[in-house]
N, C-alpha and C positions, 0 to 999 in steps of 0.2 A: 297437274303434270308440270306444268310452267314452275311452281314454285318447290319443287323437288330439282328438275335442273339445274336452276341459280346456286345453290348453295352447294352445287358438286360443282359447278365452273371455277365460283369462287377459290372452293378448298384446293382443286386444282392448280389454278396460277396461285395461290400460297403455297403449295409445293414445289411447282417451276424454281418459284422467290427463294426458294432454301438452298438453290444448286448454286447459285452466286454468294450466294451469301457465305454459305459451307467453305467454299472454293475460296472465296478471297479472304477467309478468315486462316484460313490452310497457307495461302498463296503467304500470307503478310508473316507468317512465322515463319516462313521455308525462306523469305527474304531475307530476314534478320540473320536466320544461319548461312546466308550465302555470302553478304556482306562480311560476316565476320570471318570466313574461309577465307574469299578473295583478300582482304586487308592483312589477315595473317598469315600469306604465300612467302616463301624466298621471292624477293627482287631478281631481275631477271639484268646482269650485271656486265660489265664486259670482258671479253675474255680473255684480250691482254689489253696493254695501253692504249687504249682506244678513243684518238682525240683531234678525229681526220677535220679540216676546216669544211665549217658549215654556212650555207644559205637560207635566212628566215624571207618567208613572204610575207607581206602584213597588206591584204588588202583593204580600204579604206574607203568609206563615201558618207561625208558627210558629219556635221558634228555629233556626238552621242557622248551620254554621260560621262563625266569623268574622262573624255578620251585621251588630254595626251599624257595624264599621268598610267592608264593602262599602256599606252602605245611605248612611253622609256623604258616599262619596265624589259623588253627585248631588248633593249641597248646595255643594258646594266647585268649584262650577264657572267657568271662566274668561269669562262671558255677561253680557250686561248686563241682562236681564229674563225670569226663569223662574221659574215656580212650581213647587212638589214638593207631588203629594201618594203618599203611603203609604197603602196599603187593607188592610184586614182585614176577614173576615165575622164572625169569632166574637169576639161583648163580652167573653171572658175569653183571648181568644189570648195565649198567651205572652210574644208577640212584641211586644206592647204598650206594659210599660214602655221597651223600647229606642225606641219608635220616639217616644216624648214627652220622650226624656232628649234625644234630637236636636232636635227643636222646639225646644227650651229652649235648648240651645247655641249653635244656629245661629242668630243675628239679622242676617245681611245679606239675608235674602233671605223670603219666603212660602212655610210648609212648612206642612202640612195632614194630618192624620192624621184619616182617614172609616172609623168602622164599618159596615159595609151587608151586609144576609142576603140581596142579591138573586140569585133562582135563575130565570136565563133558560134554562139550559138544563144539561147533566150535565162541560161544560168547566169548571172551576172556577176559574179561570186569568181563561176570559173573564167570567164572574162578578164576580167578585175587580174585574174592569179595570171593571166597568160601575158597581157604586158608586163608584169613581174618579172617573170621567169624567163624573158629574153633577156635580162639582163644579169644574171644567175650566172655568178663564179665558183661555183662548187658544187662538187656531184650529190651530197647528201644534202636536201629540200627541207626542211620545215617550212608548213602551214599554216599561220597563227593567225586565231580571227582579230578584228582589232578592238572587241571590246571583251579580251582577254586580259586578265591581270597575274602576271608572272614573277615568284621567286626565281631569285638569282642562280638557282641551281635547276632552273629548267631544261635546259639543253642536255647538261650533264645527264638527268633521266633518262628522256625520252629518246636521245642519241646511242646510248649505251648497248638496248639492242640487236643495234643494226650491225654488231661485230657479230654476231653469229649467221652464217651463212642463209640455212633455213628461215630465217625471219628478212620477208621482205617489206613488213610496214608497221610504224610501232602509232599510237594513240594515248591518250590518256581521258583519265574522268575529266570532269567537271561539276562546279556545282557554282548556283546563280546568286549573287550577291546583291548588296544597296537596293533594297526593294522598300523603297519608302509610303509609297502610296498603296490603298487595298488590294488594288489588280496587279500592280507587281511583286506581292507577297503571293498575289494567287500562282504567277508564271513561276516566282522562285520554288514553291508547295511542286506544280507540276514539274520541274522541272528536277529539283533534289529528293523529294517524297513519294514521286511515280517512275517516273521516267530511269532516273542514276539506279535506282532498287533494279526494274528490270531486265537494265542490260544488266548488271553485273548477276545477276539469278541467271538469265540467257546464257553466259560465259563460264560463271562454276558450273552448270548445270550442264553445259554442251550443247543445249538447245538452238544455242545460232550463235554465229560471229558479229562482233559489232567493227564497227568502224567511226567516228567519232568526229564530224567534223571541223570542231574548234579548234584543233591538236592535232596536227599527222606527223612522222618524221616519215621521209621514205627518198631512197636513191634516185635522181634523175635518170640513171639507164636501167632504172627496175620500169619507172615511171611511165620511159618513154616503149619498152618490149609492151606494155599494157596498154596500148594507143596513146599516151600522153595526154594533157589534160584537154586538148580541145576534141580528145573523142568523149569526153564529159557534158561538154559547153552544152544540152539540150534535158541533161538529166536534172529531176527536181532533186533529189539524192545523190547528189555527186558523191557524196563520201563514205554512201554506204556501194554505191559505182563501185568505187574506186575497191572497196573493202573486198568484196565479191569475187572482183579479178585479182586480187593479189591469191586469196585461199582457193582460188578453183585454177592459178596457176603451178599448184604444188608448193606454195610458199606459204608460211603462217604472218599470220594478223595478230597482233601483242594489243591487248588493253590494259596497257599500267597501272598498278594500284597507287599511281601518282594522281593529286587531285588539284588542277588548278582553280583559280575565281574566274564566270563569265560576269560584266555587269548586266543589269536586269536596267530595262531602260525603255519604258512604252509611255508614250505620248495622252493617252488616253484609255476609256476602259473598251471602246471598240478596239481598237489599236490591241487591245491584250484580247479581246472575242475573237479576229481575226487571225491571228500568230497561233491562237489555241488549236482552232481549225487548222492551220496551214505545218502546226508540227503534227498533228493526227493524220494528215494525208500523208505526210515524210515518214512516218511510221507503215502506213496502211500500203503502200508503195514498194517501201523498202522489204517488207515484210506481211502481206498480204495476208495467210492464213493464220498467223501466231497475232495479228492485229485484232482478227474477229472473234477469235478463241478469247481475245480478255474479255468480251462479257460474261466467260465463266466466274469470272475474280471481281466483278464492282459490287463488290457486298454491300455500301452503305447505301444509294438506289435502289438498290432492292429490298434492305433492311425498311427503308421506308415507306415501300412499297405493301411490304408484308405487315406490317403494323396497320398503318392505314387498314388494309382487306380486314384484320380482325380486328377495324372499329379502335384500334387503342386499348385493345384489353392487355391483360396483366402478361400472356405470354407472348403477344404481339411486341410490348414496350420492354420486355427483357429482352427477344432476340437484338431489338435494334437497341439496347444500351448494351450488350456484349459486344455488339459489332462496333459499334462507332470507340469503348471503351480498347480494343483490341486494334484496331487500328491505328488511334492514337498514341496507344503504348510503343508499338513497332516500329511505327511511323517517326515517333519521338528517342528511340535507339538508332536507328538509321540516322538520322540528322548528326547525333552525338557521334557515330562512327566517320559522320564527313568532317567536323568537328564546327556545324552549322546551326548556329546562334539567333541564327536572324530567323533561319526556319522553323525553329523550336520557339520561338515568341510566336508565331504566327500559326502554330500548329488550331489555335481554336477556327480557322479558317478552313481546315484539312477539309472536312464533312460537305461543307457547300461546294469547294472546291470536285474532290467525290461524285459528288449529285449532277452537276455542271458535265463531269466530264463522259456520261453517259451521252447526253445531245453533242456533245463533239464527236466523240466517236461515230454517230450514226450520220452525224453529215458528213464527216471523213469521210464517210464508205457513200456515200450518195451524190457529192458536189465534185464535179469535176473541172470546177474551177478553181485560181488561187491566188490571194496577192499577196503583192512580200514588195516591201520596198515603194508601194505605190504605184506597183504594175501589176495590171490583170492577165493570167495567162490560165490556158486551156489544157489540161492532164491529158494527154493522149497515151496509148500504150505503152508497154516497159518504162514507165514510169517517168518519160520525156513529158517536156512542155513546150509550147507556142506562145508567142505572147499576145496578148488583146487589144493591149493600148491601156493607158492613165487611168487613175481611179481614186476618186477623192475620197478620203477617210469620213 
């Protein structure tokens, strides 16, 4: 009796193994044709001369790769009226002298470097953005994280929309760059090869509104009718917050088929285990049901899985070289469509990466803790945090 069981269990979870697998081999062609919709839209343009003075935030802590060559490139913009400010909380931040050696450099334009220990709430991000934005001489906001790297023609983009009435908040792609070491080729993979594919599939698709938060453009009196940023200051997701109340205030949410560089910049391979987790809860959070629904799509985990159950035989070792060979192909035209070089060298990493991001996702949905920056804080509901106190890497 015993040995007639076994071999129906088996066959069984090798059946389960083929709905992810089916699904994420389904999933990664539907991506291909989604990227290539969204990249081939009309630009969404302005409607008449539309070239109101604007204010960048650049909040800042701490040195990070490449920073103050990322941090000019906001100064060097192709606009005819914008101020920059750089925000820092702590009077002895590191990051400091860079950001006053820029001041100094740059004399065509209003650049402002504000220290402020304002603490609205356990986001630090939006903190960081609130001493900023006291100091904010024009109605139209940009967002810019600081280990963002920007063409001169950034503003011009991401500004453009906000001439049409209906559009209360504009965003843009990104994709992750300088990944020199294995585990930051692994964050660049998740972040251009998993990540950039499904929001823009979510977006052609209809499936959900993103909101993006390396890149926001949006009005300070749209900003402030929407509680303003310090009704943020507690969210682990401010920017998908922020995203949620713009489209459920009757206003649309724009995702640019503009694509800036983030730099890729982790310390260590913990340092990338941890950020893995802590962008799966930003996901899991922000989007709860469409987060659990992807173990319909991790096909190469389960491809391996289903191999394994039949021992390695010959139609076990075919599903999983379709899948990983099918992945890789898709996965290697997305890259090409971001026009991402560095990810496309690294695609032989795609597979483990894959494999890896099964146990993220289940701790995602199980750990209701998170650190970011060197702070432990506690997920509490609607997708708010508390803080815990330090936590040594």
């Amino acid at each position: 009796m015993k040995t007639a069981i076994i071999p129906t269990l088996i066959e069984l979870v090798q059946i389960i193994c083929l709905i992810p697998i089916i699904g994420g081999c389904v999933y990664s062609i539907l991506s291909v044709w989604s990227i290539r919709q969204f990249f081939n839209k009309t630009p969404i343009n302005a409607t008449e001369k539309f070239n109101p003075p604007v204010t960048v935030l650049k909040p800042v802590r701490g040195i990070e790769k490449d920073l103050k060559s990322n941090l000019r490139t906001i100064s060097l913009q192709d606009w005819p009226q914008y101020q920059v400010i750089y925000s820092v909380q702590d009077p002895q931040d590191s990051a400091l002298p860079i950001l006053y050696d820029i001041q100094a450099e740059i004399k065509n334009q209003k650049i402002s470097v504000v220290i402020s220990n304002v603490e609205a709430g356990a986001n630090g991000k939006v903190n960081n953005l609130l001493g900023a934005i006291a100091q904010a001489e024009h109605d139209i906001i940009i967002i810019s994280d600081s280990d963002t790297n920007l063409k001169p023609d950034y503003i011009k983009n991401i500004v453009a929309p906000l001439s049409h009435p209906d559009i209360g908040c504009v965003c843009t792609l990104f994709k992750a760059k300088s990944a020199h070491r294995w585990f930051e080729k692994m964050e660049l993979l998740t972040m251009n090869a998993d990540f950039i594919p499904s929001v823009i599939f979510a977006t052609v698709t209809g499936a959900s509104n993103a909101c993006l938060g390396p890149s926001i453009a949006i009005s300070r009196s749209k900003l402030e009718e929407l509680g303003g940023l310090e009704s943020l200051a507690d969210y682990l997701v401010e920017d998908y917050e922020l995203g949620r109340r713009v489209w459920t205030s009757g206003k649309k949410m724009v995702l640019l088929p503009y694509v800036i560089d983030v730099v890729v910049d982790l310390k260590n391979w913990w340092h990338w285990w941890t950020h893995q987790i802590y962008w799966d809860q930003n996901t899991y959070f922000a989007r709860p049901g469409p987060f659990v629904a992807t173990i319909l799509i991790r096909a190469i985990p389960f491809a391996i899985l289903f191999a394994m159950l039949r021992m390695g035989d010959l139609w076990g070792l075919v599903v999983f070289g379709i899948t990983v060979a099918l992945r890789l192909l898709t996965a290697g035209i997305t890259l090409k469509e971001l026009e991402d070089s560095e990810g496309f060298q690294s695609l032989y990493l795609l597979p483990w990466r894959d494999t890896l991001g099964l146990i993220f996702w289940a701790l995602a949905l199980t750990k209701r803790t998170v650190i970011w920056r060197g702070i432990k804080y506690k997920l509490i509901n609607n997708g708010k945090m508390v803080p815990m106190g330090f936590h040594k890497n």
